[in-house]
C-alpha positions in Angstrom: -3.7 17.4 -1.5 -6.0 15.7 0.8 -4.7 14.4 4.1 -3.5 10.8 4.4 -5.8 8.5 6.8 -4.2 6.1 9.9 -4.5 2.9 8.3 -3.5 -0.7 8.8 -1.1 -2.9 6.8 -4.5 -5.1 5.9 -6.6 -2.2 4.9 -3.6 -0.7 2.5 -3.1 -4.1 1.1 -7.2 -4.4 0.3 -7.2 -0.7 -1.4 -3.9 -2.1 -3.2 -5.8 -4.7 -4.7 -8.4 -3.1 -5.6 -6.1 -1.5 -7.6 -4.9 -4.5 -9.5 -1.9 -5.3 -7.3 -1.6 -8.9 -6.7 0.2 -11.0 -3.9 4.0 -12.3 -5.0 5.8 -13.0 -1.9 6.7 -12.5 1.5 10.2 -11.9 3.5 9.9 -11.9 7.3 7.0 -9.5 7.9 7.2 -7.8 4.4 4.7 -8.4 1.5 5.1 -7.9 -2.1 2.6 -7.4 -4.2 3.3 -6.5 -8.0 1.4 -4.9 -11.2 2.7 -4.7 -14.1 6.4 -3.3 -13.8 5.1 -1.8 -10.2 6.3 -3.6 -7.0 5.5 -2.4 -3.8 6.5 -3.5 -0.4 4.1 -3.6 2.4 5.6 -4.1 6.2 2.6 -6.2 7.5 2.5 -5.8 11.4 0.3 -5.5 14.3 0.6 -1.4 14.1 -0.6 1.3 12.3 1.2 2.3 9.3 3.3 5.9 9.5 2.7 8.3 7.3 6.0 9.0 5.6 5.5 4.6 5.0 2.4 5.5 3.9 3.6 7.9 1.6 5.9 5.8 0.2 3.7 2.8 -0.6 1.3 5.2 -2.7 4.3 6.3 -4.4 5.4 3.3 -5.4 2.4 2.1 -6.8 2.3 4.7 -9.0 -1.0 6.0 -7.6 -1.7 9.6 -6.3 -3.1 10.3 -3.2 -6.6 11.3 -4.1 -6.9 7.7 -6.4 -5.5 5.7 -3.3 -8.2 7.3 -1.5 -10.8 6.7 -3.6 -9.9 2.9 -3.6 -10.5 2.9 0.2 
């Protein structure tokens, strides 16, 4: 498995709709952005995202790893 990158809120959200994923709503400083029957929640700050959120964005989507990646 290929190592995850540092990346921003803004650049996960591009790769996400790259992916399809389109903007629903937002709540506070959360965005959610849907495809299909897959929702994901993106915490859109100021900071770099952590890797265990990271980790957890991708596997919401439904993606693996190496596809997010490739969307980057």
């Amino acid at each position: 498995m290929p190592r995850l990158p540092v990346l921003t809120p803004a650049k996960t959200i591009r790769a996400l709709e790259r992916a399809g994923f389109i903007f629903i709503r937002q709540r506070g400083s959360h965005r959610i952005y849907v495809r299909g029957e897959k929702g994901v929640t993106i915490p859109f700050h100021n900071k770099d995202l952590r890797k265990g959120t990271l980790k957890q964005i991708i596997q919401q989507s439904g993606l693996t790893v190496e596809e997010f990646i490739k969307l980057l």
